[in-house]
C-alpha positions as CSV (number, residue, x, y, z in Angstrom):
1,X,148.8,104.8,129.0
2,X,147.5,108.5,129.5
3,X,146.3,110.9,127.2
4,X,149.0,113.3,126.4
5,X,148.3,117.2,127.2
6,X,147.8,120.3,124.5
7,X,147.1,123.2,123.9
8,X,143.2,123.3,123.4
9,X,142.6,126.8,122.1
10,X,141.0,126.6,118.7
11,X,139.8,129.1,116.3
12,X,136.8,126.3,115.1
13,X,135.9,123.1,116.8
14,X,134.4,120.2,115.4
15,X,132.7,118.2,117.7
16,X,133.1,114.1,116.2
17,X,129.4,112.2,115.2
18,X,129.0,108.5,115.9
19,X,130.1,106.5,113.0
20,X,127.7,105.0,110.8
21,X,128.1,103.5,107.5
22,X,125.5,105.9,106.0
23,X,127.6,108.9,107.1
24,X,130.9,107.8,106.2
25,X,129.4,106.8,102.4
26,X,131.0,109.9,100.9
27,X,134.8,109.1,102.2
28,X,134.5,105.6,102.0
29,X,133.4,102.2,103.6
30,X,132.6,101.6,107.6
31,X,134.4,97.9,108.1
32,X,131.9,96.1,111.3
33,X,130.4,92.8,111.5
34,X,126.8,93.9,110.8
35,X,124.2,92.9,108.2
36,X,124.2,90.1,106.2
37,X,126.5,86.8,106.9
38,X,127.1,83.5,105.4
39,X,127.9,80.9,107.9
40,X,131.2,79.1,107.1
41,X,133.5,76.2,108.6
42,X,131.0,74.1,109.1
43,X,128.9,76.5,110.9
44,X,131.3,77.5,113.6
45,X,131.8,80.9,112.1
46,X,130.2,83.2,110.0
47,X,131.9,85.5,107.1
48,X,130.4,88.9,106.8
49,X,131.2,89.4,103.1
50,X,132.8,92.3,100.8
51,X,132.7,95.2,103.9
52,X,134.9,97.5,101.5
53,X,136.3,98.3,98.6
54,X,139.9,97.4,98.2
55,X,141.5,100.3,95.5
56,X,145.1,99.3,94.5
57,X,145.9,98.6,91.0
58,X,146.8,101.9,90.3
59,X,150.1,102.3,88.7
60,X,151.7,98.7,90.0
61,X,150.3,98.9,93.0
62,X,149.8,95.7,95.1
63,X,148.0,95.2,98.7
64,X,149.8,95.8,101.4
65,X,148.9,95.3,105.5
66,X,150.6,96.6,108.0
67,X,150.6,97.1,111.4
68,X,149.8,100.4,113.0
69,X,150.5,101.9,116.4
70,X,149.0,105.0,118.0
71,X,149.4,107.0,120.8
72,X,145.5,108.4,122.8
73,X,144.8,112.1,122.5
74,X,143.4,114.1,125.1
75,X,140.0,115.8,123.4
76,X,139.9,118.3,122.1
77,X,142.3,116.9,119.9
78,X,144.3,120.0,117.6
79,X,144.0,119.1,114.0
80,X,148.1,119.4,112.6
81,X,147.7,118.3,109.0
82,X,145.5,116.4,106.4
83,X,146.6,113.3,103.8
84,X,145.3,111.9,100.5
85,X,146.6,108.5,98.9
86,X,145.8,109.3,95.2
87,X,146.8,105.8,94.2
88,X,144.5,103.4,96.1
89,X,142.5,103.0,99.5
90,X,143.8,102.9,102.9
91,X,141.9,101.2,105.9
92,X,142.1,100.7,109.1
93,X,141.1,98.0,111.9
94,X,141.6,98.2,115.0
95,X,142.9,95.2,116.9
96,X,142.5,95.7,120.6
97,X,139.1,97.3,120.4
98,X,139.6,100.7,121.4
99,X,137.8,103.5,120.2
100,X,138.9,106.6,117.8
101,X,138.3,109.5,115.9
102,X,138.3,109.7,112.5
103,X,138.8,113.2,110.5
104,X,138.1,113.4,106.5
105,X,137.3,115.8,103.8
106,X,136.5,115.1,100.2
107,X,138.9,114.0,97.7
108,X,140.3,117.0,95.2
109,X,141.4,120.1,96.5
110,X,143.2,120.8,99.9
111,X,139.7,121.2,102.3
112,X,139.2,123.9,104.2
113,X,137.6,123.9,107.6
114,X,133.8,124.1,106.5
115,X,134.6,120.6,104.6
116,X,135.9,118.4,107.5
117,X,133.8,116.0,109.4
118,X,135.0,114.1,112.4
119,X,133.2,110.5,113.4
120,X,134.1,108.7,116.7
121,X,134.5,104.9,116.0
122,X,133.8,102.1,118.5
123,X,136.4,99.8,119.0
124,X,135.2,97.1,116.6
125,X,134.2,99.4,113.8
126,X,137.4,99.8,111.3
127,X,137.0,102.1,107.7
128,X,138.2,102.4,104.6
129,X,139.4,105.5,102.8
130,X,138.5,105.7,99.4
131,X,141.6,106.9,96.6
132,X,142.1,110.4,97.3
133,X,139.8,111.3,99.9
134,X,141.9,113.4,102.8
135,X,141.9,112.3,106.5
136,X,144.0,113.4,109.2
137,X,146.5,110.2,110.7
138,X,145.1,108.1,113.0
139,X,143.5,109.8,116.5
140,X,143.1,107.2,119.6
141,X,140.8,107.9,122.7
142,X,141.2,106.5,126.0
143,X,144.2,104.0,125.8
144,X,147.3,102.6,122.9
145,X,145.4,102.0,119.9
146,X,146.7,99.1,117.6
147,X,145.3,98.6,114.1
148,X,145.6,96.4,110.8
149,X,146.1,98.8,107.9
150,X,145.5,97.7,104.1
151,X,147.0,99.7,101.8
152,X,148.6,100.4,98.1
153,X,152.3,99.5,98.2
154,X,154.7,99.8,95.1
155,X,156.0,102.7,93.0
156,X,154.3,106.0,92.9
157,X,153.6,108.8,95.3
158,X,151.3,107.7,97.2
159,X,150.5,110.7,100.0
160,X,150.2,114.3,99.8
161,X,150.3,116.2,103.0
162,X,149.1,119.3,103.9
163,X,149.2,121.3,107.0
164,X,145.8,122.7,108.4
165,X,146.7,126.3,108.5
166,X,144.2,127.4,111.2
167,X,143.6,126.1,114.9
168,X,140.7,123.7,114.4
169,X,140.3,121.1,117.5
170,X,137.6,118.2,117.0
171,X,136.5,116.9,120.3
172,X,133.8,114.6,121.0
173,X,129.8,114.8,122.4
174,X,129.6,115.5,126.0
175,X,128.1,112.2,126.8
176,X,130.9,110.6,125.0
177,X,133.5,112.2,127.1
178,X,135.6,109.6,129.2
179,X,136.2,106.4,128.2
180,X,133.1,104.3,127.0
């Protein structure tokens, strides 16, 4: 599938840093099998252990997964709104290793462009929002980008929404341009 065209004329552009775990610490938890294992099945696999904090309990809530399915963006990608789940975590791993780009600000007010970051994920890094911190949905590079999504289902609102009133684009490093 192709990346779909837009209009790329943005008042601010972000330009999207690698992923890392040490990054991402203040918006949550980077999901990749890296680090420490413990071998399991009779040593025919290995089980890389508690990779993220799972936030649900709040108000009834239960765990949820889903199944998510998302479209690629041509870069730059115009920024339309930012979410918050005040009532648990929200991750996502994606299951047909492609990568994306991941948009967040912290948890409490509505952000305002100096407080967004953007990361570009590899295909076989997933993350983890933690309660109330706000991201904009889903952005896929390259090709369809399929992920697993845990999240807080049961009573409650459980997303605010609100629209990113100026043009801001995030786009990605020059040598990351292209398809990996």
């Amino acid at each position: 599938m192709s990346a779909q065209s837009h209009d790329d004329t943005a008042a601010l552009t972000l330009t999207a840093v690698p992923l890392s775990p040490e990054a991402f610490a203040p918006f949550g938890d980077v999901i990749e099998s890296q680090g420490p294992s413990n071998p399991i099945n009779q040593g025919k696999g290995w089980r890389y252990p508690d990779l993220a904090r799972v936030d649900v309990a709040s108000g009834d809530g239960r765990t949820a997964i889903s199944r998510v399915a998302c479209v690629p963006e041509a870069t730059p990608v115009r920024l339309r709104l930012m979410e918050r789940h005040p009532l648990g975590s929200q991750a996502f791993i994606p299951v047909d290793g492609q990568r994306y780009i991941v948009v967040v600000a912290p948890a409490g007010e509505p952000p305002g462009p100096d407080a967004l970051r953007a990361f570009v994920a590899s295909g076989d890094q997933g993350i983890n929002y933690h309660r109330g911190v706000w991201h904009h949905p889903m952005i896929a590079l390259d090709n369809a980008c399929d992920f697993l999504e845990v999240h807080r289902a049961g009573p409650g609102n459980n997303c605010d929404e609100v629209e990113i009133g100026a043009r801001i684009a995030v786009r990605l490093p020059d040598s990351q341009e292209g398809p990996l």
